[in-house]
N, C-alpha and C positions, 0 to 999 in steps of 0.2 A: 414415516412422514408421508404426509396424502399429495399429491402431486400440488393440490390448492395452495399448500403451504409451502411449495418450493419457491426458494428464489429465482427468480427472472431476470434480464437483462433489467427490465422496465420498474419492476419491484425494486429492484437490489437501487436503480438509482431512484426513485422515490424516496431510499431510507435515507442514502448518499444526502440527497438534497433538503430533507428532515434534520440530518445532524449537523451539517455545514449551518441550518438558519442558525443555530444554538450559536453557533460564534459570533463574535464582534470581531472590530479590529484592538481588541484589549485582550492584555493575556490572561486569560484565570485555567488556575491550577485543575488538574481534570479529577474526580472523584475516583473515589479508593475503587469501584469497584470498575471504573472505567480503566485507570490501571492497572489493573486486574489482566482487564481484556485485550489491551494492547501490549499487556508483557506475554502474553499465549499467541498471540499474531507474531510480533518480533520472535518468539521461541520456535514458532514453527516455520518462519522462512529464512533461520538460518540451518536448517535441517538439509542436507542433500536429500534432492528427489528420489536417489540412487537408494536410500535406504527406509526410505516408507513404500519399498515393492508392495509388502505383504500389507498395506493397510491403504488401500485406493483411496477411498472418502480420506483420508488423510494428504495423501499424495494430489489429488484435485483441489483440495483446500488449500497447501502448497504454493503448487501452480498458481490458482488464480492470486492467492496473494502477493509472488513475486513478481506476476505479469502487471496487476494496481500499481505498487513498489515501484516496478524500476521501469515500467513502460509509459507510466501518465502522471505520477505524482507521490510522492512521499504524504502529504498532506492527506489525498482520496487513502491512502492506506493505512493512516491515522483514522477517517471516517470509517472506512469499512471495518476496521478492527472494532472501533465501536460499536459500529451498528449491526452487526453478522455474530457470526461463533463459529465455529471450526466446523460443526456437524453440517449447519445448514449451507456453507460453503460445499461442504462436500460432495451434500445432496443436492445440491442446486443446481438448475437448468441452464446455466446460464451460455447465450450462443455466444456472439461476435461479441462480447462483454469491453475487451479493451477499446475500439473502436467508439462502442456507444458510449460508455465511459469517459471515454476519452473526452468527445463529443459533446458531450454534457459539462465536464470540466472547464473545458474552452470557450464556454456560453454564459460559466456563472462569475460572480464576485468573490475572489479569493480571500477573505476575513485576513487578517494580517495574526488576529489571537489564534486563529489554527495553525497559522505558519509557525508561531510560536509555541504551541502545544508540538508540531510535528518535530521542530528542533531540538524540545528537551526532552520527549519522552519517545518519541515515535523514530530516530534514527539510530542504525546500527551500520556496522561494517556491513558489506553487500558486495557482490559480484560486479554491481554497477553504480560506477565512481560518482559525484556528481561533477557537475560541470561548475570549474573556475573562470577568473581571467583567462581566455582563450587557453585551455586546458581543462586536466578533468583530476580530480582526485578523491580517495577512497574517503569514507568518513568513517569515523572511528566512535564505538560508544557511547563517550563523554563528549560529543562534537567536532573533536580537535580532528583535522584532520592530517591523514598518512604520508611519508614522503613518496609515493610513487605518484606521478602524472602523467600527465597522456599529450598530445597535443594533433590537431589537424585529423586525417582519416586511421588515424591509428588509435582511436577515442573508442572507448566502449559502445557510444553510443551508434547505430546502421542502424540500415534498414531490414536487415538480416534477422537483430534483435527482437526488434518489436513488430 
Protein backbone atom coordinates (compact mmCIF):
# COMPACT_ATOMS: atom_id res chain seq x y z
CA UNK A 1 0.00 0.00 0.00
CA UNK A 2 1.67 3.48 -1.29
CA UNK A 3 1.74 5.93 1.52
CA UNK A 4 -1.18 8.06 -0.71
CA UNK A 5 -3.47 5.44 0.13
CA UNK A 6 -2.82 5.35 3.83
CA UNK A 7 -5.21 6.56 6.39
CA UNK A 8 -4.64 9.85 7.97
CA UNK A 9 -5.98 11.40 10.96
CA UNK A 10 -7.72 13.85 8.39
CA UNK A 11 -8.65 11.02 5.88
CA UNK A 12 -9.96 8.49 8.32
CA UNK A 13 -12.34 11.50 9.55
CA UNK A 14 -13.56 12.50 6.11
CA UNK A 15 -14.83 8.77 5.88
CA UNK A 16 -16.00 9.04 9.63
CA UNK A 17 -18.06 12.09 8.51
CA UNK A 18 -19.06 10.36 4.89
CA UNK A 19 -20.85 7.52 6.90
CA UNK A 20 -22.41 9.38 10.00
CA UNK A 21 -24.32 11.70 6.82
CA UNK A 22 -25.83 8.21 5.69
CA UNK A 23 -27.75 8.15 9.01
CA UNK A 24 -30.89 9.76 10.14
CA UNK A 25 -32.46 9.84 13.27
CA UNK A 26 -34.40 6.51 12.04
CA UNK A 27 -33.26 3.16 12.55
CA UNK A 28 -32.54 1.05 9.35
CA UNK A 29 -31.06 -2.23 9.52
CA UNK A 30 -27.46 -2.10 8.22
CA UNK A 31 -26.56 -4.37 5.09
CA UNK A 32 -25.34 -7.74 5.01
CA UNK A 33 -22.13 -6.68 3.97
CA UNK A 34 -21.83 -3.94 6.50
CA UNK A 35 -22.34 -6.59 9.02
CA UNK A 36 -19.93 -8.39 7.76
CA UNK A 37 -17.54 -5.57 8.71
CA UNK A 38 -18.67 -4.80 12.01
CA UNK A 39 -18.61 -8.49 13.18
CA UNK A 40 -14.53 -8.52 12.15
CA UNK A 41 -14.27 -5.00 14.04
CA UNK A 42 -16.23 -6.40 17.34
CA UNK A 43 -14.00 -9.95 16.53
CA UNK A 44 -10.95 -8.26 16.73
CA UNK A 45 -11.28 -5.99 19.72
CA UNK A 46 -12.18 -8.54 21.80
CA UNK A 47 -8.80 -10.15 20.97
CA UNK A 48 -6.11 -9.44 23.87
CA UNK A 49 -3.27 -7.34 22.45
CA UNK A 50 -1.09 -9.72 24.39
CA UNK A 51 -1.72 -12.25 21.76
CA UNK A 52 -1.51 -10.47 18.13
CA UNK A 53 2.63 -10.02 19.27
CA UNK A 54 3.38 -11.83 16.20
CA UNK A 55 1.10 -9.96 13.66
CA UNK A 56 1.75 -5.81 14.32
CA UNK A 57 -0.67 -4.54 11.51
CA UNK A 58 -3.08 -6.57 13.45
CA UNK A 59 -2.20 -5.57 16.81
CA UNK A 60 -2.33 -1.52 15.58
CA UNK A 61 -5.61 -2.24 14.08
CA UNK A 62 -6.50 -3.50 17.61
CA UNK A 63 -5.40 -0.71 19.31
CA UNK A 64 -6.79 1.98 17.40
CA UNK A 65 -10.17 0.14 17.48
CA UNK A 66 -10.41 -0.09 21.30
CA UNK A 67 -8.88 3.35 21.65
CA UNK A 68 -12.51 4.65 18.88
CA UNK A 69 -14.49 2.01 21.49
CA UNK A 70 -13.86 2.96 24.65
CA UNK A 71 -12.18 6.36 24.44
CA UNK A 72 -14.82 8.64 22.17
CA UNK A 73 -17.75 6.52 21.37
CA UNK A 74 -19.35 3.23 20.54
CA UNK A 75 -21.16 4.79 17.70
CA UNK A 76 -17.47 6.39 15.93
CA UNK A 77 -16.57 2.53 16.31
CA UNK A 78 -19.67 1.38 14.55
CA UNK A 79 -18.61 4.19 11.64
CA UNK A 80 -15.09 3.10 11.54
CA UNK A 81 -15.81 -0.52 11.30
CA UNK A 82 -17.75 0.54 8.28
CA UNK A 83 -15.84 2.75 6.74
CA UNK A 84 -12.01 1.14 7.28
CA UNK A 85 -10.88 -2.84 7.37
CA UNK A 86 -8.38 -4.21 9.51
CA UNK A 87 -5.38 -4.01 6.84
CA UNK A 88 -5.88 -0.30 6.16
CA UNK A 89 -6.22 0.22 10.04
CA UNK A 90 -3.11 -1.46 10.35
CA UNK A 91 -1.24 0.39 7.89
CA UNK A 92 -2.54 3.55 8.63
CA UNK A 93 -0.60 6.77 9.73
CA UNK A 94 -2.74 7.85 11.81
CA UNK A 95 -1.08 10.54 14.82
CA UNK A 96 -3.09 12.05 17.77
CA UNK A 97 -6.24 10.17 16.06
CA UNK A 98 -8.27 9.99 19.45
CA UNK A 99 -8.00 13.51 20.14
CA UNK A 100 -8.92 14.62 16.47
CA UNK A 101 -11.42 12.11 16.55
CA UNK A 102 -12.56 12.85 19.29
CA UNK A 103 -12.80 16.53 18.36
CA UNK A 104 -14.67 16.08 15.54
CA UNK A 105 -17.32 13.98 17.27
CA UNK A 106 -18.07 16.78 19.63
CA UNK A 107 -18.78 19.16 16.78
CA UNK A 108 -21.09 16.97 14.89
CA UNK A 109 -24.93 15.78 14.98
CA UNK A 110 -25.18 12.52 16.62
CA UNK A 111 -28.20 10.76 14.25
CA UNK A 112 -30.09 8.91 16.96
CA UNK A 113 -30.43 5.80 13.79
CA UNK A 114 -26.60 5.22 14.56
CA UNK A 115 -27.10 5.24 18.09
CA UNK A 116 -29.50 2.72 17.24
CA UNK A 117 -27.51 0.61 14.71
CA UNK A 118 -24.56 0.96 17.54
CA UNK A 119 -26.88 -0.71 20.17
CA UNK A 120 -28.02 -3.67 18.19
CA UNK A 121 -25.18 -4.52 16.34
CA UNK A 122 -21.98 -2.62 17.29
CA UNK A 123 -21.85 -3.46 21.33
CA UNK A 124 -20.13 -6.13 22.98
CA UNK A 125 -18.72 -7.03 26.47
CA UNK A 126 -15.42 -4.64 26.84
CA UNK A 127 -12.94 -3.73 29.38
CA UNK A 128 -14.93 -0.50 29.60
CA UNK A 129 -18.26 -0.47 31.34
CA UNK A 130 -20.42 2.12 30.15
CA UNK A 131 -21.77 4.78 32.19
CA UNK A 132 -25.30 4.37 34.06
CA UNK A 133 -27.17 6.37 36.64
CA UNK A 134 -24.21 7.63 38.46
CA UNK A 135 -22.40 4.30 37.86
CA UNK A 136 -20.97 2.46 35.25
CA UNK A 137 -21.76 -1.09 34.05
CA UNK A 138 -20.39 -3.72 31.61
CA UNK A 139 -22.72 -4.44 28.61
CA UNK A 140 -23.27 -7.72 27.61
CA UNK A 141 -23.72 -8.97 23.77
CA UNK A 142 -27.46 -9.01 23.69
CA UNK A 143 -27.42 -5.48 25.41
CA UNK A 144 -28.52 -6.50 28.68
CA UNK A 145 -26.43 -5.41 30.87
CA UNK A 146 -23.88 -7.25 33.85
CA UNK A 147 -24.20 -7.05 37.57
CA UNK A 148 -20.91 -5.44 38.29
CA UNK A 149 -20.82 -1.46 38.71
CA UNK A 150 -18.78 0.98 39.47
CA UNK A 151 -19.56 4.16 41.12
CA UNK A 152 -17.56 7.65 41.81
CA UNK A 153 -13.54 7.54 41.09
CA UNK A 154 -13.45 3.99 41.25
CA UNK A 155 -15.22 3.98 37.40
CA UNK A 156 -13.36 2.86 34.62
CA UNK A 157 -13.55 5.75 33.20
CA UNK A 158 -9.71 8.47 34.10
CA UNK A 159 -7.68 10.15 32.78
CA UNK A 160 -5.08 7.61 32.83
CA UNK A 161 -7.36 5.65 30.13
CA UNK A 162 -7.79 7.82 27.55
Amino acid sequence: MSSKSQLTDESLIDLLEKQRCTFTDRYRPLLTAQETALQKANKLVAEAPESLTRNYSKKKANNILNDIKNCISHDVFVLCALVTNLSALGASKLGDYVSKIGAWWDGVHHPKGLTMVSERYGMRISKTPALVRGGYQDILEDGQHANQSYSGAEGPFNDEQC
